[in-house]
N, C-alpha and C positions, 0 to 999 in steps of 0.2 A: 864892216858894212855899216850902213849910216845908221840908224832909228827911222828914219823915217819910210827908206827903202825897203827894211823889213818890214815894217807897220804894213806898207803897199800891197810884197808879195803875200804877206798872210789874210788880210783885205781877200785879195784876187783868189788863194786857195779857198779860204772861207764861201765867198759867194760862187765859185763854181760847185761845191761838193754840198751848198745848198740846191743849188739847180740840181745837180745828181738827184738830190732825194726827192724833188719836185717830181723831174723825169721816171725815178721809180715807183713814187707814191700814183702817178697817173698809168702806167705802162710798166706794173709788176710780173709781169708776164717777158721783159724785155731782159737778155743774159747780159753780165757786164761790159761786155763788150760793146751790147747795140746801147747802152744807157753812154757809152763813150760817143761813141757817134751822132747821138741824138744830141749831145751836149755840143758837139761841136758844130752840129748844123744849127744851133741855136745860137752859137757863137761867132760862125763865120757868113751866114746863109744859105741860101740853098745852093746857088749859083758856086759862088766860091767851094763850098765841101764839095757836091758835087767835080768839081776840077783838079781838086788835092786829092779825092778818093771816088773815081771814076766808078769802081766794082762795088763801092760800100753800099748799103741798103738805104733810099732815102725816109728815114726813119720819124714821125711826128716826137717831138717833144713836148 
């Protein structure tokens, strides 16, 4: 795998699992599971999570 592709993906893990901790440092009260989801409507929007996960809870982050 290249260096730089790596650099990218650990980049991209990095700044998500700082959002996680945004998300839980705001919404410590939220189970792992809703701090996943929260991430991802921060990440996709509303409209879109919404349509990937119809039943999910629409969660603030």
């Amino acid at each position: 795998m290249d260096e730089r592709l790596r650099m990218t993906i650990q980049l991209s893990e990095d700044v998500r699992e700082i959002s996680r901790c945004g998300i839980r440092a705001r919404h410590p009260g939220y189970s792992p599971q809703e701090v996943e989801w929260a991430l991802r409507r921060l990440i996709l929007g509303a409209a879109l999570f919404h349509a990937a996960w119809p039943a999910a809870p629409m969660l603030a982050a």
